[in-house]
ROTI-992409 format. One record per residue: residue in one letter; residue number from 1; x, y, z of N, C-alpha, C in turn. Coordinates in steps of 0.02 Angstrom, whole numbers. Layout:
<nodes>
> type	seq	n.east	n.north	n.up	ca.east	ca.north	ca.up	c.east	c.north	c.up
> A	NUM	X	Y	Z	X	Y	Z	X	Y	Z
...
</nodes>
This chain:
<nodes>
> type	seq	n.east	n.north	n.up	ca.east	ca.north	ca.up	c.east	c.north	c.up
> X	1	43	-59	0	0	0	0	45	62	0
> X	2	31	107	-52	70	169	-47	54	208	19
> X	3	114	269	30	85	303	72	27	346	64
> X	4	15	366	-2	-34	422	8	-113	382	47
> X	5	-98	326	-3	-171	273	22	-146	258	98
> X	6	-105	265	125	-110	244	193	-130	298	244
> X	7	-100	347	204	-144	429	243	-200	453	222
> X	8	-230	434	172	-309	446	159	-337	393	203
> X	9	-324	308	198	-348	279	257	-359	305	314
> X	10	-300	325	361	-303	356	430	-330	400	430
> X	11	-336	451	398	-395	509	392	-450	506	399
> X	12	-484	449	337	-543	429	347	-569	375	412
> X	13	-526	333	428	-542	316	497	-540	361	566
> X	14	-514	418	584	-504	479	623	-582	519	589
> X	15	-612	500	553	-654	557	530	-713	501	569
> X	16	-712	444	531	-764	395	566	-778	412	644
> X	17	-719	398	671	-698	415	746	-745	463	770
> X	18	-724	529	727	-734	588	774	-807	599	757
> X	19	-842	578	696	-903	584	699	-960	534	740
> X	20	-901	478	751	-937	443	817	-965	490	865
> X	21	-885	486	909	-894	548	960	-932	608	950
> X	22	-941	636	916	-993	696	903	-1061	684	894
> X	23	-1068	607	876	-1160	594	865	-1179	592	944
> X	24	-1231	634	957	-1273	624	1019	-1297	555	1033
> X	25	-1288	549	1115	-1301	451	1130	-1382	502	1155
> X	26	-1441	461	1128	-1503	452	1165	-1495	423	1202
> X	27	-1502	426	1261	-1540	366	1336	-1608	356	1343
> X	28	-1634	324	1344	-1696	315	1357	-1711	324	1423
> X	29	-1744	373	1438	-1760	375	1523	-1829	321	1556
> X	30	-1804	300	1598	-1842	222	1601	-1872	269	1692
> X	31	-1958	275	1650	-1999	282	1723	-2020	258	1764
> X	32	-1997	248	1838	-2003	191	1882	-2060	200	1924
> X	33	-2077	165	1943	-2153	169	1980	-2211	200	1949
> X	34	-2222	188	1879	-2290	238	1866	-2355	228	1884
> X	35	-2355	175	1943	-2418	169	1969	-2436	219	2045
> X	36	-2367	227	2066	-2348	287	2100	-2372	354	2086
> X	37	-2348	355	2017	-2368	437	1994	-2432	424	1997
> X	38	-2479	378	1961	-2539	386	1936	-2583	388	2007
> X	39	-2553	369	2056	-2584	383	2127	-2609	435	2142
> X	40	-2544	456	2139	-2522	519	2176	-2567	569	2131
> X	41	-2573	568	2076	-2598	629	2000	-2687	618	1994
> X	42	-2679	563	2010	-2757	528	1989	-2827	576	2031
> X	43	-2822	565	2114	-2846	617	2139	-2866	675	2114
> X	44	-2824	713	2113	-2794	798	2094	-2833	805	2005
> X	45	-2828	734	1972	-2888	745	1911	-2962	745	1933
> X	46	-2980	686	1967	-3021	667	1964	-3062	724	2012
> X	47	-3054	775	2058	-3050	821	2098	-3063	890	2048
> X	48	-3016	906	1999	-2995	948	1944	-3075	940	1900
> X	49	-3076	887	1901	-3140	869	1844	-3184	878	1864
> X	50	-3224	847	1910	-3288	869	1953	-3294	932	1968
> X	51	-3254	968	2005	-3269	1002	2027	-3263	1080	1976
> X	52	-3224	1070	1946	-3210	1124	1901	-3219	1120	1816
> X	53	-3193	1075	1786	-3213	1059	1728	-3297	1030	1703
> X	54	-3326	980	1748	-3362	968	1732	-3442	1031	1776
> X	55	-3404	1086	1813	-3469	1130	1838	-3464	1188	1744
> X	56	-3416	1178	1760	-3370	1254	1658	-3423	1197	1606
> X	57	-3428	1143	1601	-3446	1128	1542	-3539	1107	1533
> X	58	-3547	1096	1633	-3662	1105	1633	-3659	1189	1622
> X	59	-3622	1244	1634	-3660	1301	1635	-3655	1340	1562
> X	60	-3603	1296	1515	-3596	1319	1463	-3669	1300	1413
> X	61	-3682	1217	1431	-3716	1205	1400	-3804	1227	1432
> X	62	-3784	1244	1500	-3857	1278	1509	-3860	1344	1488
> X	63	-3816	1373	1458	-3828	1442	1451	-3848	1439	1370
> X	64	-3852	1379	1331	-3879	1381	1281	-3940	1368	1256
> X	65	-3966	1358	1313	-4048	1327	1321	-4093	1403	1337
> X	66	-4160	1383	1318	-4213	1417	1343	-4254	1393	1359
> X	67	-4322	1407	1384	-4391	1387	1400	-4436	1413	1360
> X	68	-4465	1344	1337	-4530	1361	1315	-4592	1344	1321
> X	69	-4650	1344	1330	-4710	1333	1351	-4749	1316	1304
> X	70	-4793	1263	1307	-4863	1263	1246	-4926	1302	1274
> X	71	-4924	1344	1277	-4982	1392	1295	-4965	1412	1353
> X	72	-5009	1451	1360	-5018	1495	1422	-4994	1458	1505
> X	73	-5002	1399	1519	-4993	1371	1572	-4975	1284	1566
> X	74	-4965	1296	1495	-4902	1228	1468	-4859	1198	1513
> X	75	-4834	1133	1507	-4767	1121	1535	-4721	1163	1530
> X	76	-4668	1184	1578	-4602	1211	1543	-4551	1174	1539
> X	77	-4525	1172	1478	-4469	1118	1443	-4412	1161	1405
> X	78	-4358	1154	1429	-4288	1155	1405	-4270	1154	1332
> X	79	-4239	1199	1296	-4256	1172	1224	-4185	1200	1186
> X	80	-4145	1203	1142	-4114	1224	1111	-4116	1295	1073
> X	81	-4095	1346	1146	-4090	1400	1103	-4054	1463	1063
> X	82	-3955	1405	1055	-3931	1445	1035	-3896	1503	1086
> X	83	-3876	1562	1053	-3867	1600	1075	-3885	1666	1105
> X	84	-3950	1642	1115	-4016	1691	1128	-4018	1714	1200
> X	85	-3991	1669	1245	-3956	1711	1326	-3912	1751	1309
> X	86	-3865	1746	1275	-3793	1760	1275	-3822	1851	1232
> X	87	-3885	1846	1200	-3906	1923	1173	-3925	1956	1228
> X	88	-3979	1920	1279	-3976	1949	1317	-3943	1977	1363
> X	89	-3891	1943	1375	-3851	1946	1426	-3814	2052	1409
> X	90	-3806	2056	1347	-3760	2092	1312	-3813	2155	1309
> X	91	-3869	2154	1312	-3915	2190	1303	-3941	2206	1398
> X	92	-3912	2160	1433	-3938	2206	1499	-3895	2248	1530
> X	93	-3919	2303	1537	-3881	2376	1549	-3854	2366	1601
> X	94	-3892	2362	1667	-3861	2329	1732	-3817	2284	1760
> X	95	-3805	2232	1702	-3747	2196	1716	-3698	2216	1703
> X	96	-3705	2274	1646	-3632	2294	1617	-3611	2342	1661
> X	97	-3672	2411	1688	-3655	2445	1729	-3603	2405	1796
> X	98	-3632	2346	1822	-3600	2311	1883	-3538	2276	1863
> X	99	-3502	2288	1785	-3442	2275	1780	-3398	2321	1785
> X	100	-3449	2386	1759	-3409	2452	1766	-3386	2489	1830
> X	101	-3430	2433	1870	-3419	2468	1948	-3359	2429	1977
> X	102	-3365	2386	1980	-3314	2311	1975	-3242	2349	1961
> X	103	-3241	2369	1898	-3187	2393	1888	-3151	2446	1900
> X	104	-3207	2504	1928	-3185	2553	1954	-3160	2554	2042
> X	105	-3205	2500	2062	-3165	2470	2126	-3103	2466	2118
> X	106	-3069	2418	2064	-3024	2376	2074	-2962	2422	2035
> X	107	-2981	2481	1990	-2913	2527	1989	-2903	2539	2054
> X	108	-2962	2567	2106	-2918	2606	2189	-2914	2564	2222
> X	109	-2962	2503	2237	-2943	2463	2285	-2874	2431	2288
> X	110	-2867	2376	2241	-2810	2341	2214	-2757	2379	2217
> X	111	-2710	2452	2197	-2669	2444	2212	-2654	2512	2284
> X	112	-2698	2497	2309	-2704	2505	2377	-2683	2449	2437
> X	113	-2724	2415	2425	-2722	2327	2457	-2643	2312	2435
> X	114	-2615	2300	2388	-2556	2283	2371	-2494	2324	2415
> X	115	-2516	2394	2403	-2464	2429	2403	-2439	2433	2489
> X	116	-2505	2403	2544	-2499	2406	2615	-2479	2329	2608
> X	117	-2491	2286	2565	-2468	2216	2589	-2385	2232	2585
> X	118	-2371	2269	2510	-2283	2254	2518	-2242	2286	2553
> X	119	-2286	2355	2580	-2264	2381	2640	-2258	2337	2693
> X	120	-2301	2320	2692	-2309	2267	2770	-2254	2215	2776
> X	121	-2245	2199	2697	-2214	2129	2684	-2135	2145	2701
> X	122	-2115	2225	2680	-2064	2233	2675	-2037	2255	2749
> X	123	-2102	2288	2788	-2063	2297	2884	-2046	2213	2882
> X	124	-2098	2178	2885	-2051	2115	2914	-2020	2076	2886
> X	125	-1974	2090	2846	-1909	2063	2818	-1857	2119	2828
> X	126	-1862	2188	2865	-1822	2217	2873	-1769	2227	2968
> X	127	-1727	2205	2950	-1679	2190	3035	-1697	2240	3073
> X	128	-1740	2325	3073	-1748	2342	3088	-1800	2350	3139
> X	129	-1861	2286	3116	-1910	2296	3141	-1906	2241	3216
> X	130	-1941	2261	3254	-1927	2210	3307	-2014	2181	3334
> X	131	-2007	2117	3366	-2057	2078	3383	-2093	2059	3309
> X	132	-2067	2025	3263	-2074	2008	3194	-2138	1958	3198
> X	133	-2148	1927	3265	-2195	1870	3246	-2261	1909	3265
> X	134	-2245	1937	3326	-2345	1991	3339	-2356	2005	3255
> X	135	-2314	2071	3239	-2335	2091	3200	-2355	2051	3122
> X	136	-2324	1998	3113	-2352	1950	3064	-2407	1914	3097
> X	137	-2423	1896	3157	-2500	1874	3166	-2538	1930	3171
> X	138	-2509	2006	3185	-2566	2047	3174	-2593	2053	3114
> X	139	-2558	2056	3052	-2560	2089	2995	-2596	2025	2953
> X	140	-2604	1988	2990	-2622	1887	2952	-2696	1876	2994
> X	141	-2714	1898	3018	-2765	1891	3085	-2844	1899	3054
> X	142	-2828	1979	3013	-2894	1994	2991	-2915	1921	2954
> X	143	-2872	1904	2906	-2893	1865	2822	-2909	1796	2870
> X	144	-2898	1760	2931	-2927	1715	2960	-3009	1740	2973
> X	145	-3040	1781	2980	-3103	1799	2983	-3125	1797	2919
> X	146	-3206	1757	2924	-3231	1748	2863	-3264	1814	2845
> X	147	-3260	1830	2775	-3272	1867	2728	-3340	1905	2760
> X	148	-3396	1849	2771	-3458	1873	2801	-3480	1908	2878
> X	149	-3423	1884	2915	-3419	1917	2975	-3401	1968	2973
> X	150	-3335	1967	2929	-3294	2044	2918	-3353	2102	2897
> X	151	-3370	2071	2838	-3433	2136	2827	-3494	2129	2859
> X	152	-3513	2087	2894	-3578	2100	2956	-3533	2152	3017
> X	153	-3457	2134	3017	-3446	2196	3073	-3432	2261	3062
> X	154	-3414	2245	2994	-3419	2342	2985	-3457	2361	2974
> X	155	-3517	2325	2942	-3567	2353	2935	-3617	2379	2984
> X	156	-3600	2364	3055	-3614	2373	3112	-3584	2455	3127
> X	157	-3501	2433	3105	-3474	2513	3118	-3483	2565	3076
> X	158	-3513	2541	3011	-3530	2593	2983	-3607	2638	2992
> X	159	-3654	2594	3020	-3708	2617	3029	-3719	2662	3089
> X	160	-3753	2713	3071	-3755	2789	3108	-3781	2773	3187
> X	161	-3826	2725	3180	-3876	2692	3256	-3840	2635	3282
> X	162	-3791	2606	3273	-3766	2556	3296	-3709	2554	3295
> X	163	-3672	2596	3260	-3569	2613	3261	-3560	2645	3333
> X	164	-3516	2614	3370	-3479	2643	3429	-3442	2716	3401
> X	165	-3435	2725	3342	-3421	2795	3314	-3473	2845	3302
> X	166	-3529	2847	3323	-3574	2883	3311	-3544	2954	3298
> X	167	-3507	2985	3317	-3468	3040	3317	-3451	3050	3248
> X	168	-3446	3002	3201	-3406	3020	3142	-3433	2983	3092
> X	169	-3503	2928	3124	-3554	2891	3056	-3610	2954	3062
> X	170	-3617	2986	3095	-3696	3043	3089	-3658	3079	3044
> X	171	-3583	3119	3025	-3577	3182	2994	-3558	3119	2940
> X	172	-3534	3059	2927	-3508	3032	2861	-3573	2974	2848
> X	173	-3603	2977	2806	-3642	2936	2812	-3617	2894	2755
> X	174	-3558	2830	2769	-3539	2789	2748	-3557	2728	2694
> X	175	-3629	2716	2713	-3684	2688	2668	-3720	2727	2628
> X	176	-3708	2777	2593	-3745	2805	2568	-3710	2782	2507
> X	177	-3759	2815	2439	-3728	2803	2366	-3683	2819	2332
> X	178	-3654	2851	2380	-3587	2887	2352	-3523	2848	2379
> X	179	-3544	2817	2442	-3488	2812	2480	-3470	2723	2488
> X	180	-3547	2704	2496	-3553	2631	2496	-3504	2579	2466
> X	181	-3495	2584	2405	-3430	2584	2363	-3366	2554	2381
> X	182	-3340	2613	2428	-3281	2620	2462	-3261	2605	2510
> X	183	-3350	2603	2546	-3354	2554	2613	-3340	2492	2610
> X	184	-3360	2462	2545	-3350	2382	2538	-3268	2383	2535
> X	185	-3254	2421	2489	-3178	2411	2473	-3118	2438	2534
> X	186	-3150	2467	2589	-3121	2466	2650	-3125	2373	2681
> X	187	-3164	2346	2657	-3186	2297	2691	-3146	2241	2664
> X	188	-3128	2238	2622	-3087	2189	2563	-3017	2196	2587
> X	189	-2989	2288	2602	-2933	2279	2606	-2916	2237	2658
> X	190	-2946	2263	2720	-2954	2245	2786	-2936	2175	2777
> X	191	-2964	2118	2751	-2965	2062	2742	-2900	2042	2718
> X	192	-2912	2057	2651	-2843	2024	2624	-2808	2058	2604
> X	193	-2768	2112	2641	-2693	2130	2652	-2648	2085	2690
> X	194	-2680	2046	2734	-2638	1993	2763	-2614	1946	2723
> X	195	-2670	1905	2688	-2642	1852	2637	-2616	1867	2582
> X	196	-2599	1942	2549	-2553	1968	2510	-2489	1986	2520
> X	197	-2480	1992	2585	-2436	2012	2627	-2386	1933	2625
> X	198	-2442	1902	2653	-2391	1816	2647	-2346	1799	2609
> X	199	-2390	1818	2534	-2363	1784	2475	-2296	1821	2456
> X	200	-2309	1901	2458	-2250	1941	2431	-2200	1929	2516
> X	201	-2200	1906	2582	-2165	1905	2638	-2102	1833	2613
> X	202	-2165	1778	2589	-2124	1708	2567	-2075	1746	2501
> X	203	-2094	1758	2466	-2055	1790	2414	-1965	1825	2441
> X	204	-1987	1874	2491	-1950	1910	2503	-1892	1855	2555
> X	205	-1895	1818	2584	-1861	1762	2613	-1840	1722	2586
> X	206	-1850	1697	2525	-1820	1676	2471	-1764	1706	2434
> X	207	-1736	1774	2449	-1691	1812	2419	-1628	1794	2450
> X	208	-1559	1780	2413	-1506	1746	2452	-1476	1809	2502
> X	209	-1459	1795	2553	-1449	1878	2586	-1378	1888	2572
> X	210	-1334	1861	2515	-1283	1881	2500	-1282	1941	2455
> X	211	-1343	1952	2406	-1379	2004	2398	-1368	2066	2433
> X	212	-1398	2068	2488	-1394	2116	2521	-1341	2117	2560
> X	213	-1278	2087	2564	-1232	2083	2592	-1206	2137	2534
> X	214	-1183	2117	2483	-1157	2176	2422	-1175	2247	2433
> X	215	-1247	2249	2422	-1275	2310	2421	-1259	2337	2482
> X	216	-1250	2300	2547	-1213	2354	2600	-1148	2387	2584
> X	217	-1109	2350	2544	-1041	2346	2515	-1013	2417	2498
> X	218	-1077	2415	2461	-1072	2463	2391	-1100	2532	2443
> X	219	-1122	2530	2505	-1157	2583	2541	-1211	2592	2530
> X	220	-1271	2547	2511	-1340	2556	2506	-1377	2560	2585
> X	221	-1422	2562	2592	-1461	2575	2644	-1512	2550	2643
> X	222	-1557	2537	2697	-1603	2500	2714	-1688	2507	2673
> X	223	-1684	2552	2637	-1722	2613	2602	-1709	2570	2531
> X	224	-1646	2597	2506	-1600	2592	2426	-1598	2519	2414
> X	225	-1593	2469	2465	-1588	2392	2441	-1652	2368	2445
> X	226	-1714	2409	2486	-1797	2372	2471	-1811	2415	2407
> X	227	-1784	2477	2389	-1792	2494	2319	-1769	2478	2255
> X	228	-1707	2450	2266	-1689	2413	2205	-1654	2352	2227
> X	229	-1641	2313	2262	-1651	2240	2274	-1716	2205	2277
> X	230	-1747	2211	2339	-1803	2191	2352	-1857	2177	2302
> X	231	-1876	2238	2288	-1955	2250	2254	-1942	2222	2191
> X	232	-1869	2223	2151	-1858	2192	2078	-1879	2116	2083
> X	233	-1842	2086	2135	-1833	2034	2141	-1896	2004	2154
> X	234	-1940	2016	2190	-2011	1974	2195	-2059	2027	2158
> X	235	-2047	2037	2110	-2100	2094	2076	-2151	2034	2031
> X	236	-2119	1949	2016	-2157	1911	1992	-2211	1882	2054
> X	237	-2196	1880	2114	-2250	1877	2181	-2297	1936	2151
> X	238	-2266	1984	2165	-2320	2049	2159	-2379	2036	2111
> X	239	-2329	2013	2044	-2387	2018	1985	-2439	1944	1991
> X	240	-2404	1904	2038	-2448	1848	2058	-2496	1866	2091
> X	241	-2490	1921	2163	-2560	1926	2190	-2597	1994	2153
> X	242	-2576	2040	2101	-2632	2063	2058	-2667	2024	2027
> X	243	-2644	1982	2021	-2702	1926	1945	-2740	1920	2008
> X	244	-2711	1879	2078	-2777	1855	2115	-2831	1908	2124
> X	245	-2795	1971	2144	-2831	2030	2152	-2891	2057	2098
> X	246	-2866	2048	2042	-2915	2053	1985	-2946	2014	1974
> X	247	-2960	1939	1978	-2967	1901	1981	-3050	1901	2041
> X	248	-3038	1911	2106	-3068	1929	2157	-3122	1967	2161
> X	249	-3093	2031	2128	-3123	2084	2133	-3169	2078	2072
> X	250	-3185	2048	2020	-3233	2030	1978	-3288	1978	1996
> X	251	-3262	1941	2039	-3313	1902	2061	-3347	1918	2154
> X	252	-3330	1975	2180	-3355	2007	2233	-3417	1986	2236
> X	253	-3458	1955	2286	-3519	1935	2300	-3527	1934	2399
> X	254	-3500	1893	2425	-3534	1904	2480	-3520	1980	2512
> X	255	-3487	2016	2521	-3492	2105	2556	-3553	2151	2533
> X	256	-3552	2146	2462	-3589	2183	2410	-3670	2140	2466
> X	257	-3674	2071	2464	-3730	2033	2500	-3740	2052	2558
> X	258	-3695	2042	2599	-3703	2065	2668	-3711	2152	2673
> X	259	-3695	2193	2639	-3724	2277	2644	-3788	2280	2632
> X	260	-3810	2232	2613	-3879	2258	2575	-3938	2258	2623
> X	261	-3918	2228	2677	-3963	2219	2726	-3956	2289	2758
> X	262	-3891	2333	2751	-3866	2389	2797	-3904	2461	2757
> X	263	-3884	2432	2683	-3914	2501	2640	-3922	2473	2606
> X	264	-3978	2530	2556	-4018	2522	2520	-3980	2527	2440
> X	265	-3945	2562	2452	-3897	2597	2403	-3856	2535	2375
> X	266	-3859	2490	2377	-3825	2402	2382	-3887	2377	2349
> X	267	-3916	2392	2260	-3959	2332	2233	-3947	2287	2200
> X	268	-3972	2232	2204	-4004	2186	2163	-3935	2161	2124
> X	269	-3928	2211	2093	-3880	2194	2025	-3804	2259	2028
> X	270	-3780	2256	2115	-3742	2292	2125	-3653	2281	2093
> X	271	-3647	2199	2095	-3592	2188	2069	-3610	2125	2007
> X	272	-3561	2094	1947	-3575	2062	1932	-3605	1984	1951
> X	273	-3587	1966	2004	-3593	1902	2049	-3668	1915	2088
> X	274	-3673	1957	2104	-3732	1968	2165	-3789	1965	2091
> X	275	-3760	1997	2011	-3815	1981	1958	-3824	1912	1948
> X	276	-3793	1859	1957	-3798	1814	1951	-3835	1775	1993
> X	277	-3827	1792	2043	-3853	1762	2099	-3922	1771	2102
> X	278	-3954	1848	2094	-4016	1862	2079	-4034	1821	2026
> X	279	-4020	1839	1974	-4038	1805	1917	-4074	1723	1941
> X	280	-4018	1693	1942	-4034	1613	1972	-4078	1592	2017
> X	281	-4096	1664	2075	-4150	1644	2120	-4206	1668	2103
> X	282	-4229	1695	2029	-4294	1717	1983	-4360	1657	2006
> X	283	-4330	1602	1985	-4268	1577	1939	-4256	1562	1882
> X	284	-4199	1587	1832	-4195	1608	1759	-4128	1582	1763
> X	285	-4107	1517	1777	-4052	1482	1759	-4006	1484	1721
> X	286	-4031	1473	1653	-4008	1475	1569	-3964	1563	1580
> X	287	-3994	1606	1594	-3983	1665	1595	-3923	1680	1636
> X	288	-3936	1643	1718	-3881	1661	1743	-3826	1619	1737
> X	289	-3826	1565	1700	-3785	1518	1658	-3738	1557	1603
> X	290	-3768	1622	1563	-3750	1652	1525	-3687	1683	1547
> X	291	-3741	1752	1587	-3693	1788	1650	-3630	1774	1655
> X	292	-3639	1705	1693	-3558	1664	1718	-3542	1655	1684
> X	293	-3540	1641	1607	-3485	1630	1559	-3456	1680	1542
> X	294	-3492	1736	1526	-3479	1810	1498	-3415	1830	1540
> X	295	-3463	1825	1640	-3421	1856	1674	-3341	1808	1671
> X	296	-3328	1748	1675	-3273	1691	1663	-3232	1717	1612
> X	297	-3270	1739	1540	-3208	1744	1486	-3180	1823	1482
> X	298	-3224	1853	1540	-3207	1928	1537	-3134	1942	1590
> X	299	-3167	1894	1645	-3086	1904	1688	-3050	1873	1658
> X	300	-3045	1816	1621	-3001	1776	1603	-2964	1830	1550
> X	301	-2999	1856	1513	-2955	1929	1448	-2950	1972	1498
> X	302	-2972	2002	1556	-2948	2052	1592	-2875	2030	1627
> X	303	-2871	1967	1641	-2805	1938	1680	-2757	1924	1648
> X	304	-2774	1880	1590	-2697	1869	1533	-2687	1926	1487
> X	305	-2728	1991	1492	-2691	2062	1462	-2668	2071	1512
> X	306	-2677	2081	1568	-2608	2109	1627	-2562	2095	1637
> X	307	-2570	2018	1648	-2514	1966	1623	-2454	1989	1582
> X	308	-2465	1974	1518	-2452	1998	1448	-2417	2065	1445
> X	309	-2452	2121	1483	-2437	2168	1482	-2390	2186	1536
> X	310	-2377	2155	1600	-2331	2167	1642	-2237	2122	1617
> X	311	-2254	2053	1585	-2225	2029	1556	-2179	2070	1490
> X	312	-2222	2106	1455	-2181	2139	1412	-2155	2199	1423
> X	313	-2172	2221	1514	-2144	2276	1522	-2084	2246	1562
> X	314	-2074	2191	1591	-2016	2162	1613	-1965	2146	1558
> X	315	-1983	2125	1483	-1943	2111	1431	-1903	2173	1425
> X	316	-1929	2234	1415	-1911	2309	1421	-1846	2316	1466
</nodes>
């Protein structure tokens, strides 16, 4: 064999070689116990389904039905009618008004509620503050009281004949139509600033404190590292409890319920949920079947544009 053929040989075997070594080895990942997983997962469907998938898919299909009668005092029977709730639904002024209110809550409320949770969140993660645990069961205390007590007791303090403040419910008359509003959304914060507080507190404990070891470094201050350490760093908590917040605040029903007994100024069709609720106790089912879908795909586009939109201001 000449040499040249003996160095084109070795070449081409070194080429074989190295394209061995360069082809990716697949492993097959071999799953052990999948009767384990399916345990463990199976629940959490079967839970998932009942309770949530299969309530989303009777109110879809009741909201496509109507009633109709054979005369005047006919049976009433269920019948295929399309999208003939879903006109109405769009055509009642009052429901839309009670989204418009909904939402005007939830520009002042929401980042009000937020803005005392990350305050809150941020005294107790700061070395400054002392007796860290009172003040986290104070600030956690309200949101253990149910929703309905909370507003049966203010609604106590807000009323002019029965507030231990009489001094300051006779000149503010709190329940009235102007104010009622704000009373609820005093009542919300009250509640859940604690459990907002949690979520952005876990957040903030999660930060490695070598972090803030630097930023002392560099001469930041206790102020300058919750302003630009801190708040960057769990700003995805934050935007977690706005969705809940928006989220919440569209489906508001028992406060708006419980005022109404207090004032008058609290009707019928005050928030979207309390429309629903009326609706259904007519009872006009199909209708308030509608409602809940409308109201479902409206937060659902009100939440993944915020989403979306806080997301592409983080890309920024």
């Amino acid at each position: 064999m000449s040499a040249s053929a003996a160095l084109s040989t070795d070449a081409q075997g070194s080429a074989a070689r190295t394209s061995r070594l360069r082809k990716p080895r697949v492993q097959k990942v071999r799953v052990a116990h999948k009767g384990a997983i399916l345990a463990f997962v199976l629940p959490f469907g079967v839970l998932f389904g009942l309770f949530y998938l299969v309530p989303i898919g009777y109110a879809i299909y009741e909201s496509l039905l109507v009633i109709k009668r054979e005369g005047t005092f006919g049976a009433a029977t269920e019948v295929f009618g399309g999208f003939t709730q879903y006109v109405l639904v769009f055509q009642n002024g009052p429901f839309w008004q009670s989204i418009g209110r909904v939402l005007m809550f939830g520009v002042v409320q929401v980042p009000i509620m937020l803005g005392l949770a990350l305050l809150f969140a941020l005294l107790l993660d700061s070395p400054l503050l002392r007796g860290k645990r009172f003040f986290r069961l104070a600030f956690f205390v309200p949101y253990a009281v149910p929703g309905v007590i909370a507003a049966i007791m203010w609604g106590y303090l807000y009323s002019p004949n029965l507030s231990p403040f009489s001094a300051v419910t006779e000149n503010i008359n709190f329940l009235s139509a102007d104010l009622v509003l704000w009373a609820i959304a005093n009542v919300v914060t009250w509640v859940y600033v604690g459990y907002n507080m949690l979520i952005i507190y876990s957040a903030l404990l999660a930060i490695p404190t070598e972090l803030y070891e630097a930023a002392r470094l560099d001469g930041a201050g206790q102020l300058r590292i919750a302003w630009s350490v801190k708040i960057p760093l769990i700003m995805p908590a934050i935007v977690l409890t706005a969705i809940f917040s928006i989220i919440g605040t569209l489906q508001l029903l028992a406060e708006p319920q419980v005022f109404r007994s207090f004032s008058s100024a609290v009707t019928s069709t005050f928030t979207p949920n309390l429309t629903v609720y009326t609706t259904s106790s007519i009872p006009n089912v199909n209708l308030a079947a509608a409602f809940s879908v409308v109201l479902a795909v409206a937060t659902f586009i009100l939440s993944f544009t915020f989403l979306k939109f806080t997301q592409r201001k983080e890309a920024k």
